[in-house]
C-alpha positions as CSV (number, residue, x, y, z in Angstrom):
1,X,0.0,0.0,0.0
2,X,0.8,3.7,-0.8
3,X,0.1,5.4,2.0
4,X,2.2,8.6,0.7
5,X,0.2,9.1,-2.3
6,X,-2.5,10.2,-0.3
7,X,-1.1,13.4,0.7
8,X,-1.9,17.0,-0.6
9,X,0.3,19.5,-0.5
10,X,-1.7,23.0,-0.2
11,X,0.4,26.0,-1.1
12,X,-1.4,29.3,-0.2
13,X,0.7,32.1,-2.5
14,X,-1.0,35.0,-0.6
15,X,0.2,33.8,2.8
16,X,3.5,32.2,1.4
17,X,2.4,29.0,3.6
18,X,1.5,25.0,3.2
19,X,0.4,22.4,4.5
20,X,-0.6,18.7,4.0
21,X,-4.0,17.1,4.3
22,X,-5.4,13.6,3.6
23,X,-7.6,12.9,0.9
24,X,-7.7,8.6,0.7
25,X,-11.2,8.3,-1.2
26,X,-9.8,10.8,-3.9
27,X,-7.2,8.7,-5.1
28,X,-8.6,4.9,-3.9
29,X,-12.3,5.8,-5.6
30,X,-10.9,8.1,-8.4
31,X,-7.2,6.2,-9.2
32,X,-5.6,10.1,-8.9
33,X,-4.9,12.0,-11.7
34,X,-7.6,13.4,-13.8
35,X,-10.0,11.7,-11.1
36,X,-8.4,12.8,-8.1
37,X,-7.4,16.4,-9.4
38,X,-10.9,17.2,-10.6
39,X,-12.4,16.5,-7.0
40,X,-9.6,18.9,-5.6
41,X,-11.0,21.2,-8.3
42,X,-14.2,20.7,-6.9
43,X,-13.4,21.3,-3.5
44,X,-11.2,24.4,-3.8
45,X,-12.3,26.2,-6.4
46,X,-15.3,28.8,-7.0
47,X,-16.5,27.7,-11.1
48,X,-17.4,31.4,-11.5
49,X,-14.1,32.8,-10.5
50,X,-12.5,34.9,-12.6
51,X,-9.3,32.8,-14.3
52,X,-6.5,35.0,-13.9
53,X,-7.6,36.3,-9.9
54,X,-6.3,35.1,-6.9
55,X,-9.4,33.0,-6.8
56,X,-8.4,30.1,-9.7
57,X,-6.6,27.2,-8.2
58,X,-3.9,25.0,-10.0
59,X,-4.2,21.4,-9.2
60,X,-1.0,19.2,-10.2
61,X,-1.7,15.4,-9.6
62,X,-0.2,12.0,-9.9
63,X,-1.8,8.4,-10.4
64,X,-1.7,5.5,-7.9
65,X,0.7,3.7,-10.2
66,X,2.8,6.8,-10.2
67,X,6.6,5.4,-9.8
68,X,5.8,1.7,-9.9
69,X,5.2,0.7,-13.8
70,X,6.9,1.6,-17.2
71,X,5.4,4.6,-19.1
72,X,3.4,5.8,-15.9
73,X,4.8,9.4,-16.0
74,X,2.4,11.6,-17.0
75,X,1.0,14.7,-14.4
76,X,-2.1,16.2,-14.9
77,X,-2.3,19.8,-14.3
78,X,-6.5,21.0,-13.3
79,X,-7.4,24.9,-13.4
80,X,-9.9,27.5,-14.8
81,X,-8.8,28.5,-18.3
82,X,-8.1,31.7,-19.1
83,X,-8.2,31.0,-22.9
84,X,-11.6,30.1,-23.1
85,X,-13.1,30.4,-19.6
86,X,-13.7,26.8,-19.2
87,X,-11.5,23.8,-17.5
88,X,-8.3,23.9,-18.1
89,X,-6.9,20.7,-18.0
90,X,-2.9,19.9,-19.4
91,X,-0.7,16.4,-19.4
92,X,2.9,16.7,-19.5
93,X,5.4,14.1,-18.5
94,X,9.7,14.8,-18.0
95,X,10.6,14.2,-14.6
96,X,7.3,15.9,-12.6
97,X,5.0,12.7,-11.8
98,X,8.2,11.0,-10.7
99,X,9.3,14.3,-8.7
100,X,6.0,15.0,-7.3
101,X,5.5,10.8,-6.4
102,X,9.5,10.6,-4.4
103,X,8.5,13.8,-2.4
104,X,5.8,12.2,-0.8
105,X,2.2,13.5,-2.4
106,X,-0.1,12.8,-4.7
107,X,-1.5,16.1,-5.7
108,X,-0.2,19.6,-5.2
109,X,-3.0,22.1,-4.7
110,X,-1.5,26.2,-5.7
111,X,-3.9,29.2,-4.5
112,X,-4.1,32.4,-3.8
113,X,-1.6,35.0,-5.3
114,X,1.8,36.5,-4.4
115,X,2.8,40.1,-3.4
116,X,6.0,39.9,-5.7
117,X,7.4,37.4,-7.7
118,X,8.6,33.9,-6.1
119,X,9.4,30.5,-7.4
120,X,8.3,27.6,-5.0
121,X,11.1,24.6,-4.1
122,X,9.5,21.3,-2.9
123,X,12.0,19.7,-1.0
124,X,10.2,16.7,0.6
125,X,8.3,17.9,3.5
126,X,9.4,21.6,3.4
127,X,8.4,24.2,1.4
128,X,10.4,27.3,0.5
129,X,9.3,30.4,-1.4
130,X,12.0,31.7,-3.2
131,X,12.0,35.8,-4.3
132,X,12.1,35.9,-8.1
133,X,11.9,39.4,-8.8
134,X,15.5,39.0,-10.4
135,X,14.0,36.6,-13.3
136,X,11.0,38.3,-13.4
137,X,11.2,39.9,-17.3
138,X,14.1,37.4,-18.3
139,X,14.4,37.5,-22.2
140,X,14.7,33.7,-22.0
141,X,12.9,31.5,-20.4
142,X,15.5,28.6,-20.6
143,X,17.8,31.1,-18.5
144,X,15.7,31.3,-16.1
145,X,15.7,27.7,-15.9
146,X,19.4,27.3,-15.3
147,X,19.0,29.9,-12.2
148,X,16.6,27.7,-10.3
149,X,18.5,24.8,-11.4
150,X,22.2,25.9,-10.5
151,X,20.2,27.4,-7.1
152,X,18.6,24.6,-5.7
153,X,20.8,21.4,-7.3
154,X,20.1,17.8,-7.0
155,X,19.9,17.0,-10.6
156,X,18.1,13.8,-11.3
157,X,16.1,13.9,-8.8
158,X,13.8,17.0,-9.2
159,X,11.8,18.6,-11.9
160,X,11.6,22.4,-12.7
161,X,8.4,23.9,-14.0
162,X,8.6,27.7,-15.2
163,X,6.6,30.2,-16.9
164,X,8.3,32.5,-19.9
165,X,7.4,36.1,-20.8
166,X,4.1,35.1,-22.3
167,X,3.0,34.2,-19.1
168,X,4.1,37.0,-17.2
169,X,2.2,39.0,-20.0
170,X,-1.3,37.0,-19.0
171,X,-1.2,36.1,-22.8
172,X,-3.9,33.4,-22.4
173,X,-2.4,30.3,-24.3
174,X,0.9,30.8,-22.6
175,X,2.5,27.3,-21.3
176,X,4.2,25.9,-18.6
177,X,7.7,24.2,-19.7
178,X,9.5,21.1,-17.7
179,X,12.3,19.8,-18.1
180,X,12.9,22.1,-21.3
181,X,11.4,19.8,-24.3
182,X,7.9,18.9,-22.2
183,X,5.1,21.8,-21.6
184,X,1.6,21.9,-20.0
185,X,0.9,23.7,-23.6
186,X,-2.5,24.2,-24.1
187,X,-5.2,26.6,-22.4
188,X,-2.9,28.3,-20.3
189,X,-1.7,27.6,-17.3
190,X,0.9,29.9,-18.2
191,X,-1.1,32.9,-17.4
192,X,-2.4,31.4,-14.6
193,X,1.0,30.5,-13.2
194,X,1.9,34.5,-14.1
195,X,-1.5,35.9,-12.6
196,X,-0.1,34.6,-9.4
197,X,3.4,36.0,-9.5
198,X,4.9,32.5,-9.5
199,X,8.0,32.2,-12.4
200,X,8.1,28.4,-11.2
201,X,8.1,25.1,-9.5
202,X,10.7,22.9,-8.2
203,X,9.8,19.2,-6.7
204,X,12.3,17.5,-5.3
205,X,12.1,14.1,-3.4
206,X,13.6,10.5,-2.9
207,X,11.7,8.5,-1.2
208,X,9.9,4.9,-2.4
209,X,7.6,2.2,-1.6
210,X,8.2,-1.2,-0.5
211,X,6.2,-4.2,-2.4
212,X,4.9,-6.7,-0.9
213,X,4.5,-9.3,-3.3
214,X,8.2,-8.8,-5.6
215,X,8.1,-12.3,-7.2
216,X,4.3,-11.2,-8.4
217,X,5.7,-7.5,-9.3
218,X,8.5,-8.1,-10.9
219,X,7.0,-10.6,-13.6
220,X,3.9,-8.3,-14.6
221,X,6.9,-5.5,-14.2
222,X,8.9,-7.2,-16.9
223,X,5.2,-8.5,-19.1
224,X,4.8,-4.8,-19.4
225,X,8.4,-3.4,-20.1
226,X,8.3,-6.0,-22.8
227,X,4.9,-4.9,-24.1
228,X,6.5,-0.7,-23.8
229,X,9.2,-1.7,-25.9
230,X,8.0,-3.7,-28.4
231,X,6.6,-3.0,-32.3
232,X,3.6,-1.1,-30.9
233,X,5.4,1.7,-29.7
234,X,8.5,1.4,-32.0
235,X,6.8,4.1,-34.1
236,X,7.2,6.9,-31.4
237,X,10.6,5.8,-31.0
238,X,12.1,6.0,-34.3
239,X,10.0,8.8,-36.0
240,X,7.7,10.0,-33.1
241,X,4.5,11.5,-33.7
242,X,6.5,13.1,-36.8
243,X,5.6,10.0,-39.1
244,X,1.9,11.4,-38.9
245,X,3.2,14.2,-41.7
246,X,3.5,12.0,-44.4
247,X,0.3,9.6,-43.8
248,X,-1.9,12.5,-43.6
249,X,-0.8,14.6,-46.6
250,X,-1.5,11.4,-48.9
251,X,-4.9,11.3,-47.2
252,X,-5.4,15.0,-48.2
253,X,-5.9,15.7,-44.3
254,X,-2.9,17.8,-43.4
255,X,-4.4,21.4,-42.9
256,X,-2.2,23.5,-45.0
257,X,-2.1,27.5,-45.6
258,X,-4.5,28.5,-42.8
259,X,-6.8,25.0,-43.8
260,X,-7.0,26.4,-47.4
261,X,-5.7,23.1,-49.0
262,X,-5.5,19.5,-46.7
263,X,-1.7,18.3,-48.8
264,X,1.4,19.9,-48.7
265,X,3.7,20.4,-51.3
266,X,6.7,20.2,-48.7
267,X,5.1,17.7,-47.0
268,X,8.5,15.2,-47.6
269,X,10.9,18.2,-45.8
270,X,8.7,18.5,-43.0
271,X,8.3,14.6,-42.5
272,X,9.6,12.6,-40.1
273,X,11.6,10.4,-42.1
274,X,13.3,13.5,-43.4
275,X,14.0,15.2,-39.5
276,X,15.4,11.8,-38.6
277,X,17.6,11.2,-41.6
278,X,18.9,14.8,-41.4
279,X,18.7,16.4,-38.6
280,X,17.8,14.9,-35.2
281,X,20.3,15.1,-32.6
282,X,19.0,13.0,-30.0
283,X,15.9,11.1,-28.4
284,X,15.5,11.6,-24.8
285,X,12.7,9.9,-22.4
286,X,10.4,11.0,-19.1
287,X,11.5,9.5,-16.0
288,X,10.4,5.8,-15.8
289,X,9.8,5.5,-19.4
290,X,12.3,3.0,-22.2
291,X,10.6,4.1,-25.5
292,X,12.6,7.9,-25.8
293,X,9.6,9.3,-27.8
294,X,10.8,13.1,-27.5
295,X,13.0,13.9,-30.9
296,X,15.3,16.7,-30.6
297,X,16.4,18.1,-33.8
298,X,20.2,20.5,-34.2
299,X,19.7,24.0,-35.4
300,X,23.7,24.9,-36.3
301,X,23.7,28.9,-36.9
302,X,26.4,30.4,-38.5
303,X,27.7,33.7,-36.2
304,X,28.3,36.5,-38.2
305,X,31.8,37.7,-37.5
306,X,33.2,34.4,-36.6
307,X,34.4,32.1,-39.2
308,X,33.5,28.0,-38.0
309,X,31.8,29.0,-34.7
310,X,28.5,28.3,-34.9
311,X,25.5,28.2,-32.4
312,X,23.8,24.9,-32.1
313,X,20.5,24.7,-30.3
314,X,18.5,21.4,-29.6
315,X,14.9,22.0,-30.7
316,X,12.0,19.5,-29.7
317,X,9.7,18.8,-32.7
318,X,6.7,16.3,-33.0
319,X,3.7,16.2,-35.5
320,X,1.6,19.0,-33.8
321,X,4.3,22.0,-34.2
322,X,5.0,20.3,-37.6
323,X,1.6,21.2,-38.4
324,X,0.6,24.2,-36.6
325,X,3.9,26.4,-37.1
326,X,4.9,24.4,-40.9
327,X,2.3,23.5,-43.1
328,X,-0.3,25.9,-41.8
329,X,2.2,28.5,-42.5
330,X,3.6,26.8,-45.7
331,X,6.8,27.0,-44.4
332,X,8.8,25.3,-46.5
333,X,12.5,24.5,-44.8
334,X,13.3,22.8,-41.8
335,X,15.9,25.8,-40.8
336,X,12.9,27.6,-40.8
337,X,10.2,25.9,-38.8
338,X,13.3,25.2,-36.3
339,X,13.7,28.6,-36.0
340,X,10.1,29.8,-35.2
341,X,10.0,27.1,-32.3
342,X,12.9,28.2,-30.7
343,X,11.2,32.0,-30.6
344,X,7.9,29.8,-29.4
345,X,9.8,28.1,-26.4
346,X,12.0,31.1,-25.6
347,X,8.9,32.9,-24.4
348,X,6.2,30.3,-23.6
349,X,3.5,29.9,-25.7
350,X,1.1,27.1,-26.9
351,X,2.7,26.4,-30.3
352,X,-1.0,24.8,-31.6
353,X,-2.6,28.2,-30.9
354,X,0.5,30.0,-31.8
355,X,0.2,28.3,-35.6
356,X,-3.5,28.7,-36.1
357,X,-3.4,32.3,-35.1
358,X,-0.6,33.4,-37.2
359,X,-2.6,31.6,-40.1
360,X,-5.6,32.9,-39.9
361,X,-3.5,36.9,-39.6
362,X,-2.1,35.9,-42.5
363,X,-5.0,35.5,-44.6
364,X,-6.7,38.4,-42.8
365,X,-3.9,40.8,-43.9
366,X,-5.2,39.3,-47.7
367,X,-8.3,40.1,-47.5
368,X,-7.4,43.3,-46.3
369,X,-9.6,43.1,-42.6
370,X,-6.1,44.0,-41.1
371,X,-3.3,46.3,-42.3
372,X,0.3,47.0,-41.7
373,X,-1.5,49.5,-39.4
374,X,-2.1,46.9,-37.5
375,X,1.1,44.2,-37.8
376,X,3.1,47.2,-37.1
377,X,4.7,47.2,-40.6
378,X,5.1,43.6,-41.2
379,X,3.1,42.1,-44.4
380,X,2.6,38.5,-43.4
381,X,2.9,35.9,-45.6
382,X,2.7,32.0,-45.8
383,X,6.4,30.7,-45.9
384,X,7.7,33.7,-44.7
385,X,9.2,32.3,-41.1
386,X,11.1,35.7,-40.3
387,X,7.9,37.6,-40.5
388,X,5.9,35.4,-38.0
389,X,8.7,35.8,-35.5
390,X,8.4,39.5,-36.1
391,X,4.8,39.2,-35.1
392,X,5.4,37.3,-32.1
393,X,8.3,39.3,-31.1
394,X,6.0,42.3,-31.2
395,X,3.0,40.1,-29.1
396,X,5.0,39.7,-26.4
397,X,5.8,43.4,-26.2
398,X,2.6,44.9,-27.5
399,X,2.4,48.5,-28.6
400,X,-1.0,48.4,-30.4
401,X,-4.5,46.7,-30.2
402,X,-4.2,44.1,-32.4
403,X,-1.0,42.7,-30.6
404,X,-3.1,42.8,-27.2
405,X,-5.8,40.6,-29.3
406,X,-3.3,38.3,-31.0
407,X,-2.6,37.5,-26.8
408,X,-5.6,36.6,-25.9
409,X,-6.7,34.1,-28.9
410,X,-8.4,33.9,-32.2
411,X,-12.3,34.6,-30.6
412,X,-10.8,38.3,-29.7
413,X,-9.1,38.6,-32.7
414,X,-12.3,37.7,-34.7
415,X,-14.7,39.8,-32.8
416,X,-13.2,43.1,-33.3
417,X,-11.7,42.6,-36.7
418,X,-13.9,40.0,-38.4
419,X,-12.7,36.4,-40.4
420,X,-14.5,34.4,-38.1
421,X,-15.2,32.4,-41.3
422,X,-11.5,31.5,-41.7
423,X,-10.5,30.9,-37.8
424,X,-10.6,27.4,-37.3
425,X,-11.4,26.8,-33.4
426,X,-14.0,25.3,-31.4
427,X,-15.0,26.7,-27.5
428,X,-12.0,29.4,-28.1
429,X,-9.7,26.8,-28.3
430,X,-7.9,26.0,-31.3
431,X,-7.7,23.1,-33.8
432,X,-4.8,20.5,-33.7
433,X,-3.8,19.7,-37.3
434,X,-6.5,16.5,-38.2
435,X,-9.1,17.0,-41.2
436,X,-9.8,13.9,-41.3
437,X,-13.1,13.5,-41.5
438,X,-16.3,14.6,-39.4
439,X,-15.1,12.5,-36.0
440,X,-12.4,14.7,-35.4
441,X,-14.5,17.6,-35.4
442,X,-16.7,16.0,-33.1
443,X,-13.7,15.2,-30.8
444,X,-12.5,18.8,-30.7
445,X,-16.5,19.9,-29.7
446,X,-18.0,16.9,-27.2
447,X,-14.0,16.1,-25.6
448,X,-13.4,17.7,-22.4
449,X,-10.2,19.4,-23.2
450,X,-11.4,20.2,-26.7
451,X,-8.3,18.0,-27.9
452,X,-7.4,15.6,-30.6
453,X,-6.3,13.4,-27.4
454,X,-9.7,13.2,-25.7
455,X,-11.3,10.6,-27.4
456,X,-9.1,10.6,-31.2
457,X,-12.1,10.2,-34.1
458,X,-9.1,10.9,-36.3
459,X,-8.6,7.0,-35.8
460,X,-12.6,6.4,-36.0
461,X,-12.7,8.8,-39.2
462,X,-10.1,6.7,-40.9
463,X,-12.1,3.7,-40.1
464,X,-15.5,5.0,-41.4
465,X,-13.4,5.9,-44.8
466,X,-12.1,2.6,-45.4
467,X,-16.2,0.8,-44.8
468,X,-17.3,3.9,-47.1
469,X,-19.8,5.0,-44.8
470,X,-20.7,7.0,-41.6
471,X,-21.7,5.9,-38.7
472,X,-25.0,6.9,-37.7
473,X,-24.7,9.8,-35.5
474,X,-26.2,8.0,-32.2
475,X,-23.8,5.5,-32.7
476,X,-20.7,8.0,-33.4
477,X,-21.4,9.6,-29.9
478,X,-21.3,6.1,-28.1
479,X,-17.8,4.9,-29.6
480,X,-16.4,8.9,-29.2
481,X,-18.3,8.7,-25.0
482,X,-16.8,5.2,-24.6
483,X,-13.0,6.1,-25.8
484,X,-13.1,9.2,-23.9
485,X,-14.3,7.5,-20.7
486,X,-11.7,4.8,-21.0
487,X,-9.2,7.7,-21.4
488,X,-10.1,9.0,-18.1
489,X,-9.2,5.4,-16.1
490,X,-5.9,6.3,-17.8
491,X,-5.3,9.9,-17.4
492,X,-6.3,9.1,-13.9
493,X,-3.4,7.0,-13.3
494,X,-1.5,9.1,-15.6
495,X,-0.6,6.7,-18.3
496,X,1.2,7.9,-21.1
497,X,-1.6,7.6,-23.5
498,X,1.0,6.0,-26.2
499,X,0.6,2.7,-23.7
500,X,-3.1,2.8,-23.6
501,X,-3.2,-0.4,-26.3
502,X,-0.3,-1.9,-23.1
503,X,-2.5,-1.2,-20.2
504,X,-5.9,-2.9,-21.0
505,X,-8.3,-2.6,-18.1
506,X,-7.4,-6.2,-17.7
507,X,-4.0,-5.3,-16.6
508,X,-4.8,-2.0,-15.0
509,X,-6.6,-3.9,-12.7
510,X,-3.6,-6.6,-11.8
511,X,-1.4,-3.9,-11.5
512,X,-3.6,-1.9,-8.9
513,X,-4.3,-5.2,-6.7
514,X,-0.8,-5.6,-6.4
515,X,-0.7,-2.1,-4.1
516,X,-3.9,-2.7,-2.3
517,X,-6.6,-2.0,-4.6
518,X,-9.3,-4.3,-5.9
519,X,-10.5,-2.7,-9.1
520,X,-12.2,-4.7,-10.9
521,X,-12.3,-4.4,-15.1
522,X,-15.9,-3.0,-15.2
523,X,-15.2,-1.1,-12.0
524,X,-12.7,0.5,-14.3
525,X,-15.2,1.1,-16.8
526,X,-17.5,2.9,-14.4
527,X,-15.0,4.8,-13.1
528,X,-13.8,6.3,-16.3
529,X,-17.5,7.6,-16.5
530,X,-18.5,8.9,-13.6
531,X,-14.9,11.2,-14.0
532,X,-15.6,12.4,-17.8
533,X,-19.5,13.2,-16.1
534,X,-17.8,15.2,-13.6
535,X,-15.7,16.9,-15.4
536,X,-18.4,18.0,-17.5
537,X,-20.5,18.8,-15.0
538,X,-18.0,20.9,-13.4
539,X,-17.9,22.8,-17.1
540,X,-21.4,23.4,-17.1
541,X,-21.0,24.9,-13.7
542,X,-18.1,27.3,-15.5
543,X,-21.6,28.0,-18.1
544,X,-20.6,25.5,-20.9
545,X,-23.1,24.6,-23.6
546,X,-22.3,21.5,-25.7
547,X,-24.8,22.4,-28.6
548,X,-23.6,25.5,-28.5
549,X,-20.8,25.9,-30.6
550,X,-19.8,27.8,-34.1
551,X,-18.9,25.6,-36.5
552,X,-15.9,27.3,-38.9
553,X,-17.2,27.9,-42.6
554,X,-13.9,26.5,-43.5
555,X,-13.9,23.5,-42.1
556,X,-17.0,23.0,-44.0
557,X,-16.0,24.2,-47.0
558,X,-12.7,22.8,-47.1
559,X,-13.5,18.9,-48.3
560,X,-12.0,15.8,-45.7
561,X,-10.9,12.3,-47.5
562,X,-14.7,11.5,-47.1
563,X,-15.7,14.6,-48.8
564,X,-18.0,17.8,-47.1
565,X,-18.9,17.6,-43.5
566,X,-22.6,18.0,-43.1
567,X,-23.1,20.5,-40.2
568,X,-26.3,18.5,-39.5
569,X,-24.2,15.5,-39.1
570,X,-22.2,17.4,-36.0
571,X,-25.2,18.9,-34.1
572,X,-26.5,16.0,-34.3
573,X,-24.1,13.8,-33.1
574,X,-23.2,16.1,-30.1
575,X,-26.8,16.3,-29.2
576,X,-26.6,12.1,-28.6
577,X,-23.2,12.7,-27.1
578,X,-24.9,15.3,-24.6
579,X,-27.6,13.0,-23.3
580,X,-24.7,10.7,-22.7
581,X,-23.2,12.6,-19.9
582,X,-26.7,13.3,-17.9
């Protein structure tokens, strides 16, 4: 039994105190995680409070598997968005579930706001709060970084969380980066991080738990390490998520130019094969993980005055950013998608939303709703990577209305200067680079987080196209509820979600009796319901609507591989989903 992943640690910003409390049901009845965190949410925070007061709460949590399988390394981060107004809810893995788990708690509850800048240090059982005026405005975010890290030491065994520029600036989609190439990226917890005067977030910790059963452990230990490094997740070893590029733009389902066109004419320099065979540098891997599925690619720039010295810079990449920030900007070279991501992490900001926003400026400027009046001289065009740097340059330090807009997402932009036609989002939050067909759509509108990872009809699209036929809309919004619910038993626990064809419910279960807990597999089932209910319960609460969303012109316009989406088609379909959750 794991007694210590019981404990929360409350943090209280205005008072610059903590304590711990017990919360046992939250993690035995709810796994931890998604589960766990969204009771938290429940608990502490008001669903009306405004997202960037002192009233929004941050809720990091951990799984009750956390530290004791392969590829269980994920934390969930739980908060009011300030992008859209609705939960906020962000996965990242790199060393925090593991950091967070060895100091002794399961979830970390943050609220309340400082006077002055501070970064918090976990060590264990104490707490320290740590002035950060000093790296308050830092240029670089990754400099700030090295501060904390040369500050407060034990490398290995601690994970450091900080915010950029962008969420000092409260720009809404700003992200929180760990461990440099992993970020709570999308719906802000940036800004929420930065409307509390807190730069960052060390955890630090080394304890463990003893097993009680080892001959038992170790052989469903070693059935699963097997399984985690085996040909089903070979694919995010070798290529990552990159190989998507390729697969896609044959499919004519890689949004291209703002979603103008769904195939790429670039599509082979922006693939994974090609990253791999010419530029990666090295694969890293979250703590307690063997696959290595993060793909860091060299950037080797020439200094000017200096013959042979060069400055080389490792730069994450995986299918998202290769989407969002490369074909929807039809950039065409490597050098220069590397280029804009490394001016993305320097400051902090959800590349996904980043992309989306700079394509739909660019065609604005086209049609001539915005001028250089407005982009502060700069003529955007697609392909034109120094001119999208320019504009985010000038984001972060805003001297004009349109650059206070561009902060706070495509829904402001839209509202005061029009193109709502051509700004491809759902619920303020914008699309991850899928056209596959009419599930996706339906993912990014019923799912929680508004995410391609909620409940993937990318996959169920792709399906449908090979039988030739949709699914009939009642049935769509059962296999999209199902998937998502299933997700949750697994986002509880905090399962990378590249296992989830490793950890069947099955298994799941073994693996929880062997610390205690007799789950059974339709336990599971129910589980993983009751928390997607909740958590849409809770949005309603924030005043969510399911059936009432804005469906883009473009993405209807635009054909998938299964031709037009019928708009009927999605109201429909999210009017069964709907029903589902009630």
């Amino acid at each position: 039994m794991d007694t210590f992943i019981n404990n929360v640690l409350i943090i209280d910003l205005s008072k610059h105190a903590y304590h711990i409390e017990k919360r046992e049901a939250y993690f035995n009845e709810y796994l931890g995680g998604t589960g766990a965190g969204i009771q938290l949410l429940k608990e502490f925070l008001d669903p009306k409070a405004d997202p960037l007061s002192p009233e929004n709460v941050i809720v990091f949590s951990v799984g009750t598997l956390t530290g004791k399988f392969p590829m269980v390394s994920k934390t969930v981060a739980l908060f009011k968005s300030p992008h859209n107004g609705y939960l906020g809810e962000s996965h990242a893995g790199g060393r925090s579930a593991i950091s967070i788990w060895q100091a002794g708690y399961g979830a970390i509850v943050i609220k309340g706001a400082s006077q002055i800048p501070v970064y918090v240090v976990i060590d264990g059982k104490a707490v320290h709060f740590r002035d950060a005026r000093a790296l308050w405005g830092v240029n670089d975010m990754a400099v700030a970084g090295r501060i904390m890290r040369e500050r407060d030491g034990k490398s290995g065994l601690r994970t450091i969380m900080r915010i950029g520029k962008a969420g000092e600036r409260l720009i809404t989609y700003s992200s929180l980066t760990t461990e440099t190439y992993r970020h709570f990226g999308r719906l802000g917890l940036g800004a929420v991080f930065g409307s509390k005067k807190l730069k960052g977030l060390v955890v630090t910790g080394t304890r463990t738990v003893p097993v009680e059963n080892k001959k038992e452990y170790k052989a469903l230990y070693d059935q699963i390490y097997t399984s985690c490094v085996s040909s089903s997740t070979k694919k995010y070893h070798e290529l990552g998520t990159a190989e998507n590029i390729l697969p896609l733009n044959a499919l004519s389902a890689l949004p291209t130019r703002n979603f103008q066109e769904t195939s790429f004419e670039k599509a082979e320099v922006l693939s994974g094969e090609n990253l791999a065979e010419a530029h990666l540098g090295r694969r890293v891997a979250c703590s307690h993980c063997p696959v290595g599925c993060i793909h860091l690619a060299v950037l080797r720039e020439k200094y000017p005055d200096d013959p042979y010295f060069y400055k080389t810079s490792f730069v994450c990449y995986d299918y998202e950013p290769l989407y969002s920030v490369g074909s929807l900007l039809g950039i065409q070279t490597v050098e220069a998608f590397l280029k804009i991501m490394i001016t993305v992490e320097k400051y902090g900001i959800d590349v996904i939303t980043t992309g989306v926003i700079l394509g739909w400026t660019t065609e604005a400027y086209a049609k001539g709703l915005i001028g250089r009046e407005q982009t502060g001289g700069i003529s955007p065009a697609f392909g034109d990577a120094g001119g999208y740097i320019e504009l985010i340059e000038k984001m972060i330090e805003p001297d004009n209305e349109f650059f206070e807009l561009m902060g706070k997402g495509l829904d402001a932009l839209t509202k005061r200067y029009g193109g709502s036609e051509f700004a491809v989002n759902y619920f303020g939050n914008e699309l991850s680079g899928y056209h596959t067909g009419p599930s996706i759509h339906l993912t990014h509108i019923t799912g929680a987080r508004h995410s391609h990872l909620d409940s993937a009809g990318y996959s169920i699209d792709q399906k449908m196209l090979r039988k030739g036929a949709l699914l009939p809309p009642e049935e769509l919004a059962k296999q999209l509820f199902n998937e998502e619910a299933e997700r949750q038993v697994l986002t509880s626990l905090v399962i990378c979600l590249f296992a989830r064809n490793i950890y069947t419910m099955e298994r799941v279960s073994r693996c929880l009796k062997l610390f205690g807990l007799d789950v059974s597999e339709d336990r599971l089932r129910e589980i993983g319901k009751k928390i997607l209910m909740e958590k849409n319960a809770l949005k309603r609460e924030m005043g969510f609507d399911m059936e009432n969303f804005t469906i883009p012109e473009r993405v209807l316009t635009v054909p998938t591989p299964s031709g037009r989406i019928d708009p009927s088609y999605l109201r429909e379909t999210a009017k069964h989903f709907k029903n589902l959750l009630l």
